[in-house]
C-alpha positions as CSV (number, residue, x, y, z in Angstrom):
1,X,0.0,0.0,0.0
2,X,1.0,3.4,-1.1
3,X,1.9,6.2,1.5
4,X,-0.3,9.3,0.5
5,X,2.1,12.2,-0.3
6,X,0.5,15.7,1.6
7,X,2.1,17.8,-0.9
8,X,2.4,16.0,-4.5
9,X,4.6,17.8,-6.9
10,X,1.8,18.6,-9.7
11,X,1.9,17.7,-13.1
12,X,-0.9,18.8,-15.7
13,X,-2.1,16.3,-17.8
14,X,-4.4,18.4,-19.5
15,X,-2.2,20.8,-21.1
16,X,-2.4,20.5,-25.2
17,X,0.5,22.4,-25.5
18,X,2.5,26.0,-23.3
19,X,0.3,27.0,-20.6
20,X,-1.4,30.4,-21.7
21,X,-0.5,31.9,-18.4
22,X,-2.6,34.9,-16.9
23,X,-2.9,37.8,-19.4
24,X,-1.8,41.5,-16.7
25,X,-5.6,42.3,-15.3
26,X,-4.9,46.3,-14.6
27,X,-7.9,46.3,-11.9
28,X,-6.6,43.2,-9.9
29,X,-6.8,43.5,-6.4
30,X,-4.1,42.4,-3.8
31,X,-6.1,40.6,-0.9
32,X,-4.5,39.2,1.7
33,X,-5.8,37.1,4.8
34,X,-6.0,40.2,6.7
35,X,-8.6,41.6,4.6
36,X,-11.1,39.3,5.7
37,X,-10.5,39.2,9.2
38,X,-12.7,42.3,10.3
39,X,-15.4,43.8,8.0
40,X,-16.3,41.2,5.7
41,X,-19.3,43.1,4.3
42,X,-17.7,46.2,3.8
43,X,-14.8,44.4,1.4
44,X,-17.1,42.9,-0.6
45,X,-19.1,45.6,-1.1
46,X,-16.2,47.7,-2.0
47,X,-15.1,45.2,-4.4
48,X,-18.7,44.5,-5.8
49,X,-19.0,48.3,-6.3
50,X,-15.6,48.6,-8.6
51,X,-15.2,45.5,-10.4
52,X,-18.4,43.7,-10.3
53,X,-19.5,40.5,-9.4
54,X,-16.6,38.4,-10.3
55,X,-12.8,40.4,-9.6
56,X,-9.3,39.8,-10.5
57,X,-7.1,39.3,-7.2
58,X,-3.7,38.8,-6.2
59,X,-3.5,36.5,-3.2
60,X,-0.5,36.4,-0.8
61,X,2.9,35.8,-3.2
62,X,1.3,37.7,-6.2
63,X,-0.8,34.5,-7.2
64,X,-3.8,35.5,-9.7
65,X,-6.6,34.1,-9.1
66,X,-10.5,35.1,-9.9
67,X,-12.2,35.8,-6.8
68,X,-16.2,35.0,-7.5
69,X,-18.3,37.5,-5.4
70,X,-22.3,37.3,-7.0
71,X,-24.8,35.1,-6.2
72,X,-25.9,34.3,-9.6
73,X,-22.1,33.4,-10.7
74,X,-21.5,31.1,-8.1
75,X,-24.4,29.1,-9.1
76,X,-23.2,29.1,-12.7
77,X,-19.7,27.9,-11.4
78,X,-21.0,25.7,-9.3
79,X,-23.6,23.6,-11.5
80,X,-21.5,23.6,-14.3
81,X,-18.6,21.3,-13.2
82,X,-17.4,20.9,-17.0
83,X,-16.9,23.9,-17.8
84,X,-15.4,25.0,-14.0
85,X,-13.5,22.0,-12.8
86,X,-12.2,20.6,-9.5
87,X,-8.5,18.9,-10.8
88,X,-6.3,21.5,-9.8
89,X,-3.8,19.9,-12.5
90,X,-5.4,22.3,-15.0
91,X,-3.9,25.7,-13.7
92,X,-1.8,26.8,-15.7
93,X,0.0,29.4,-13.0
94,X,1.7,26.4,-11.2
95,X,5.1,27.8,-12.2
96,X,3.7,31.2,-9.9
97,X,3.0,28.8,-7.0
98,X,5.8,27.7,-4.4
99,X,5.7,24.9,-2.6
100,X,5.2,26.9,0.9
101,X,2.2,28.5,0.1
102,X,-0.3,29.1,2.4
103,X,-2.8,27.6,0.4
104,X,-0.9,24.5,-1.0
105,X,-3.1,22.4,1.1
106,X,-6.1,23.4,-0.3
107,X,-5.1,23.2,-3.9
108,X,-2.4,20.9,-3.9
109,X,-3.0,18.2,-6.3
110,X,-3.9,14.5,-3.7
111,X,-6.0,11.6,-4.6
112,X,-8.9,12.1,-2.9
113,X,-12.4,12.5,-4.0
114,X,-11.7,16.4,-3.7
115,X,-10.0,16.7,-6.8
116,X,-12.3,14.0,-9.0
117,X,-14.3,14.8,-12.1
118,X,-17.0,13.4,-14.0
119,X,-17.8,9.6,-13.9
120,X,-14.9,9.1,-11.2
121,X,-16.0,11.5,-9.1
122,X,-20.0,10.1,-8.9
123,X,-17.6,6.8,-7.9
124,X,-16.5,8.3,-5.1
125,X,-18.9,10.3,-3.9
126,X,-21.2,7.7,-3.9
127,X,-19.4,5.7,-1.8
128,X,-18.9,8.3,0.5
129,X,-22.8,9.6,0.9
130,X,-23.6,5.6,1.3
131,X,-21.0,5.8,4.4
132,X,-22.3,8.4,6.0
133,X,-26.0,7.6,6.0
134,X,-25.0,4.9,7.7
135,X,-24.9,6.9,11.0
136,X,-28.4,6.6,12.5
137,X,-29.5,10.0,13.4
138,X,-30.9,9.0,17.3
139,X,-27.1,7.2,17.8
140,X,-25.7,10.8,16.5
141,X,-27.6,12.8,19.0
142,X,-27.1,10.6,21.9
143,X,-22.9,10.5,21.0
144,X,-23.1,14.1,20.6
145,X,-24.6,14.6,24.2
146,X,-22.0,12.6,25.9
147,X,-19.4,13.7,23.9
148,X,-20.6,17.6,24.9
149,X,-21.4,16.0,28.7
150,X,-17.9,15.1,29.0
151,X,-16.6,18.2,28.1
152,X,-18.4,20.2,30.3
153,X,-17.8,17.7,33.6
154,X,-13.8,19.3,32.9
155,X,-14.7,22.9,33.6
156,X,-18.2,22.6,34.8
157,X,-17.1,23.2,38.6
158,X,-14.4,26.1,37.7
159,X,-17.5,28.4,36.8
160,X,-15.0,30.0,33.8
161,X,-13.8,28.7,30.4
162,X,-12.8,29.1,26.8
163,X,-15.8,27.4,25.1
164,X,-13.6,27.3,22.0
165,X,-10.4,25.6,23.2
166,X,-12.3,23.5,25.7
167,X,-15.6,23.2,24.0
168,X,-16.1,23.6,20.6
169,X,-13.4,22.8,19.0
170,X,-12.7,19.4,20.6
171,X,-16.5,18.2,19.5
172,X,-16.5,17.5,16.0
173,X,-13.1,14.7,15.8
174,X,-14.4,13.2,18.9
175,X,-17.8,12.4,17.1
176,X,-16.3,11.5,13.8
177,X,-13.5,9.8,15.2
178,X,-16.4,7.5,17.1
179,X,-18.9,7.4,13.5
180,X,-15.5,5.8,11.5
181,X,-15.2,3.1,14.5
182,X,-12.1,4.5,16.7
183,X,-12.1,3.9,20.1
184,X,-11.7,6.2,23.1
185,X,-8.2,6.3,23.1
186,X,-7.5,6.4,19.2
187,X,-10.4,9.3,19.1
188,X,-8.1,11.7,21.4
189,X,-5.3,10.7,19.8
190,X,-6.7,11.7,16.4
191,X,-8.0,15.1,17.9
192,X,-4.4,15.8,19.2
193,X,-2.9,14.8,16.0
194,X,-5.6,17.2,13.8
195,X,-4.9,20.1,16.6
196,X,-0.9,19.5,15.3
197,X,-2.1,19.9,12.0
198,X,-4.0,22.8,12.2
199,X,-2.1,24.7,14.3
200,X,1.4,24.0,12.3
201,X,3.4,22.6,14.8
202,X,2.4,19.0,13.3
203,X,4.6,18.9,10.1
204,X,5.3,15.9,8.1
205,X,5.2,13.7,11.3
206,X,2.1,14.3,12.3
207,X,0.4,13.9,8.8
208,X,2.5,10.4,8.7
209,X,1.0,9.7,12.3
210,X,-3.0,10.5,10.4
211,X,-2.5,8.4,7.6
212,X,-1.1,5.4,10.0
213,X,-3.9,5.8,12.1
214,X,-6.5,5.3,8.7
215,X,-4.2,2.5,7.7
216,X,-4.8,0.9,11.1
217,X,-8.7,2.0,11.0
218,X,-9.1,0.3,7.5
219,X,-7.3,-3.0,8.6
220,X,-9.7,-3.0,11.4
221,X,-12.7,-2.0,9.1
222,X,-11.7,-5.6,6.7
223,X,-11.4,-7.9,9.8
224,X,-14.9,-6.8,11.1
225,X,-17.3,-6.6,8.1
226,X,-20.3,-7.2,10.6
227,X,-19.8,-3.4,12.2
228,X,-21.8,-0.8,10.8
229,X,-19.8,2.5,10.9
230,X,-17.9,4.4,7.8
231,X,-15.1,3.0,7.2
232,X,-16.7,-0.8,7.4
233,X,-19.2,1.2,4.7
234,X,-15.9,2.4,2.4
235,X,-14.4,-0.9,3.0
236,X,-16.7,-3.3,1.7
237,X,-18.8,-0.4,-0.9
238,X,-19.6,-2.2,-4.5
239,X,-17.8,1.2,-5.6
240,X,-14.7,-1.1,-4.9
241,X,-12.5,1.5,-3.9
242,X,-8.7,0.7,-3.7
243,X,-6.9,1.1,0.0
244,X,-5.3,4.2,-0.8
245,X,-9.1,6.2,-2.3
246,X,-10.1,4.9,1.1
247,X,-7.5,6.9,3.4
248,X,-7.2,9.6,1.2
249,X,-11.6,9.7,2.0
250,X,-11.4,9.2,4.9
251,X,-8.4,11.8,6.1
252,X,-10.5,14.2,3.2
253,X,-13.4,13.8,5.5
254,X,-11.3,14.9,8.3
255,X,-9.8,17.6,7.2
256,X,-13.4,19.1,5.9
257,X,-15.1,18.4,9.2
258,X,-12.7,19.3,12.3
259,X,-12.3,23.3,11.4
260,X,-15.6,24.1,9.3
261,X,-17.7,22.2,12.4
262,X,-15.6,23.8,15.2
263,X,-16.4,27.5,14.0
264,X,-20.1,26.7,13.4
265,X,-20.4,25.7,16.9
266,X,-18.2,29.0,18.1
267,X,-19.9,31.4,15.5
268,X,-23.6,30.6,16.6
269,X,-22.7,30.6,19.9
270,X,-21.0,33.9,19.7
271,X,-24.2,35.5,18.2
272,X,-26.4,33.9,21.1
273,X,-23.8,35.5,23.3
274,X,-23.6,38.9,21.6
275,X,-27.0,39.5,20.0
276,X,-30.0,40.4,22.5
277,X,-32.3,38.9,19.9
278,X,-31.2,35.2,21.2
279,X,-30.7,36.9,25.4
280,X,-34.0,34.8,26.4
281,X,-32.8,31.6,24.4
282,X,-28.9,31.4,26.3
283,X,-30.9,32.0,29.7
284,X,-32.8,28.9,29.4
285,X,-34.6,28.0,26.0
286,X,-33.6,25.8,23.0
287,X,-36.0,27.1,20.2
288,X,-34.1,29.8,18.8
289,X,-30.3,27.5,18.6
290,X,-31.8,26.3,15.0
291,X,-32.2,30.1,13.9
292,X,-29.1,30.8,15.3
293,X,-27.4,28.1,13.3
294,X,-29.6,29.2,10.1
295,X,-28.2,33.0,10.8
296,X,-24.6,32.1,11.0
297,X,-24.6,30.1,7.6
298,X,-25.7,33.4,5.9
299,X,-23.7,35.9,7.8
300,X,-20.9,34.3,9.5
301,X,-20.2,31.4,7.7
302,X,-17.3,29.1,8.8
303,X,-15.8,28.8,5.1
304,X,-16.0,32.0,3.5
305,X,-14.0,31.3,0.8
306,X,-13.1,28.3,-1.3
307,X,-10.2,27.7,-3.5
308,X,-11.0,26.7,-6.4
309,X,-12.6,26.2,-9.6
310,X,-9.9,25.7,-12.7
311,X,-11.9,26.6,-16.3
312,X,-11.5,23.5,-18.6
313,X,-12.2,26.1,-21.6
314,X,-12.3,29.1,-22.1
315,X,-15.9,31.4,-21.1
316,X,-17.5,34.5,-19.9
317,X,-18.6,34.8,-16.7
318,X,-19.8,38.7,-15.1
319,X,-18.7,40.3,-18.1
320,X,-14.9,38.9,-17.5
321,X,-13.2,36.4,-19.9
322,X,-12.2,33.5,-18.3
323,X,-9.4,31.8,-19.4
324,X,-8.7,28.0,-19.6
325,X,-6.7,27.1,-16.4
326,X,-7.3,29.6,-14.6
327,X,-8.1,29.6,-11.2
328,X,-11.5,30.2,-9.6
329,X,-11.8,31.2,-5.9
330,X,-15.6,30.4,-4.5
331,X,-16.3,33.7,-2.9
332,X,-19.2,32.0,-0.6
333,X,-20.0,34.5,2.1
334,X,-19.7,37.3,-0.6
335,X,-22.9,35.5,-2.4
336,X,-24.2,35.3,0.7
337,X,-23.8,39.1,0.9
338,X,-25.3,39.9,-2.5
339,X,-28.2,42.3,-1.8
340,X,-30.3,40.4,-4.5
341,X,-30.6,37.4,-1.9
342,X,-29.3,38.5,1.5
343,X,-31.9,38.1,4.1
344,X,-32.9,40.5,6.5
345,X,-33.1,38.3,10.1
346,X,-34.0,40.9,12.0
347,X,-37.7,41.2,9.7
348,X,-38.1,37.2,10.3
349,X,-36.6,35.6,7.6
350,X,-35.2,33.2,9.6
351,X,-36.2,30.2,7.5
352,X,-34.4,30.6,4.6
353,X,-32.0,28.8,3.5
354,X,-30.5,29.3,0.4
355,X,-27.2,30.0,1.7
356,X,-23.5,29.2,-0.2
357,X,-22.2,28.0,3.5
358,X,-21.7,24.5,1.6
359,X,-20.7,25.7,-1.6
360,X,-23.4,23.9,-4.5
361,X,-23.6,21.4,-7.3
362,X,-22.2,18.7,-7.6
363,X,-18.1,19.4,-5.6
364,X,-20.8,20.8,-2.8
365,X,-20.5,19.5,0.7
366,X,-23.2,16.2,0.5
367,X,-27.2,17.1,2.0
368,X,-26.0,14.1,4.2
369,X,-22.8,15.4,5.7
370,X,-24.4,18.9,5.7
371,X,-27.2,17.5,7.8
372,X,-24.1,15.5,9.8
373,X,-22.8,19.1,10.6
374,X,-25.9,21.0,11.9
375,X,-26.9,18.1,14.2
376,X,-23.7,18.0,16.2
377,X,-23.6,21.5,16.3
378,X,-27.3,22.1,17.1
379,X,-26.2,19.4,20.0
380,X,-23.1,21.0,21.1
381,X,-25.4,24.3,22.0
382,X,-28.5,23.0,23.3
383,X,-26.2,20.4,26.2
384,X,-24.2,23.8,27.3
385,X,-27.5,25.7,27.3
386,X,-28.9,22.9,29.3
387,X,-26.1,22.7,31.5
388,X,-25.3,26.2,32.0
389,X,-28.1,28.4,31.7
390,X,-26.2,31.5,32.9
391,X,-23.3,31.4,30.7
392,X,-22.4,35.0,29.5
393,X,-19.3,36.1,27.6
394,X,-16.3,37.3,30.3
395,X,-15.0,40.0,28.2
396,X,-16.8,42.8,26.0
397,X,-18.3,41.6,22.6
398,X,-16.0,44.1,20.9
399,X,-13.2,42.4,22.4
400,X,-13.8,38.6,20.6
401,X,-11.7,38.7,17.9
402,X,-12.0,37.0,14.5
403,X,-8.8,34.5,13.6
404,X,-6.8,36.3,10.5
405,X,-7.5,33.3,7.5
406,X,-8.3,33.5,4.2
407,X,-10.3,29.9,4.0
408,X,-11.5,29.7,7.6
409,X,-13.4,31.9,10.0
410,X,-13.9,32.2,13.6
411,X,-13.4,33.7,16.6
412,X,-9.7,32.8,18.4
413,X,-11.1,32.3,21.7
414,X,-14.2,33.0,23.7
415,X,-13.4,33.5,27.8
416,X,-17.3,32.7,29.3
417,X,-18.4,32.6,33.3
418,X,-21.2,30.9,34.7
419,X,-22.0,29.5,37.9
420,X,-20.2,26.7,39.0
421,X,-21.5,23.7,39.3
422,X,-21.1,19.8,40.6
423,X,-21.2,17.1,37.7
């Protein structure tokens, strides 16, 4: 069995001859991760207002890239996976790209369903949305409140805590970790592994240490075809995927659900915290936690941007021409900002939910794993609520502040008190 390489060197199979390159766009922008990290709304706006709804920008090391900002465009891009792929072998403005850029993780060439097209892709996807209905929903809720029970026994009696470092964002990989079949043990040691990751301390090492673990997960998965979780899903799917689509899955499915999951449990909870609408709700009621939820996805969403979309020919798109190979960059939360569809919450439009927050189409995050998402979030909140009705934020709301990334979004930390209680 293959060892799955983090960081391929890529090579585009695609090409029919020189790259084309990117053609000097004299109204590109230079963004950088710092322009996201405050006033989201305002940027966009800005941007919307001088170059339209789809903008030329330079991201950190000069690297072009079309950042797609209207509603109506990302739809196009989105349901159209022909004509805007996902194999990021087709940008022609690898020779721009070195190997420690910030986003080489996200756009790096790697063998997982990620970067799969056409009938390959339906392959593995399919295998994937079998595995994960798998998980009975009434299982989920009840892992989900022990998971968030144990959490809260660590700090319940200190009456103070940091509900993102001790709460939310050690939920999601102790859920998932349990849903692929991991045990107690090999569940913390995949959170402490992922934390590594995430935080860039990990390296090489700790990426080697993931894949081991899935190697180990999958070998377990064979011997006990009679279990029903994930991996025993992936491991016996008619799909017949090979060992190595497997890990690469399942470490995908990892990646896409420890961050994303974390900061939708610390971005609804910051509005319930900040916004007097929800005051009633954090004091002892559950009903608003689903509107909260709803809210967030449109105005605070976890992944506000996704990189990428590489044009398999050349188009127009908002009155720019598009170029084969170049790059794409889903601008989700500034769809979600377009005035055409932006909900006002505060006149009741609570149910709607047409929101980018999981991109579209067919490269979209799956209904199922969508629905996976919402329920151990939705859990996360309403156990704390339960558990302590009086927790308010230990700081002013002015004071939280938003992490600096380009990809991600969410508040660094979040300092609560509450009274303190036995288990």
């Amino acid at each position: 069995m293959t060892t799955p390489d983090p960081t391929p060197v890529p090579e585009d199979p695609f090409a029919a001859g020189p790259p084309q390159g990117w053609p000097e766009q004299p109204d590109a922008v230079v963004l950088d991760a710092d322009a996201f990290r405050h006033s989201q709304d305002d940027l966009y706006r800005r941007l919307r207002r001088d170059h339209g709804p789809v903008v030329p920008v330079l991201l950190e090391r000069q690297i072009p890239v079309w950042l797609v900002l209207g509603y109506r465009e990302m739809v196009r891009v989105t349901t159209d996976p022909k004509t805007f792929a996902r194999d990021s072998r087709r940008w022609h403005s690898w020779d721009k790209v070195p190997d420690d850029w910030e986003l080489m993780t996200f756009v790096g060439y790697r063998p997982t369903m990620l970067f799969t097209e056409g009938a390959e892709h339906e392959r593995r996807a399919e295998a994937i949305i079998d595995s994960m209905e798998v998980v009975d929903p009434f299982e989920l809720r009840a892992l989900c409140e022990r998971v968030a029970d144990d959490l809260i026994d660590d700090f319940a009696g200190s009456g103070s805590a940091d509900l993102i470092a001790d709460y939310a964002c050690r939920i999601p990989l102790r859920v998932l970790s349990r849903m692929y079949g991991l045990d107690g043990a090999e569940s913390e040691e995949l959170q402490q592994i992922t934390v590594d990751l995430v935080s860039g301390v990990g390296g090489p090492a700790a990426h080697q240490k993931m894949v081991d673990q899935m190697v180990s997960l999958l070998a377990q998965a064979r011997a006990n075809p009679d279990r029903k979780n994930i991996s025993t899903v992936l491991a016996f799917h008619p799909a017949g995927l090979t060992d190595d689509e497997i890990i690469n899955d399942l470490l995908g499915n990892v990646y896409a659900a420890h961050q994303p999951t974390t900061d939708l449990i610390g971005n609804a909870l910051r509005l319930m915290l900040t916004d007097e609408r929800f005051a009633v709700t954090m004091s002892g009621g559950r009903r608003s936690v689903g509107q909260a939820l709803n809210e967030v996805l449109w105005e605070a969403t976890p992944v506000p941007n996704w990189i990428g979309r590489w044009a398999a020919e050349d188009t127009m798109l908002g009155n720019r021409r598009i170029r084969k190979g170049d790059c794409l960059m889903l601008g989700l939360a500034a769809a979600n900002a377009d005035p055409d569809v932006r909900p006002d919450f505060r006149a009741g439009a609570a149910g709607n939910q047409a929101h980018m927050a999981f991109s579209h189409g067919t490269h979209g995050c799956p209904p199922v794993a969508r629905e996976l998402a919402e329920a151990i979030a939705m859990a996360a909140i309403e156990v704390l609520i339960d558990r302590l009705p009086d927790v308010s934020l230990a700081i002013a709301p002015e004071e939280l502040e938003w992490r600096s990334g380009l990809m991600m979004r969410g508040v660094s930390a979040m300092p609560v008190e509450f009274s303190a209680t036995s288990h």
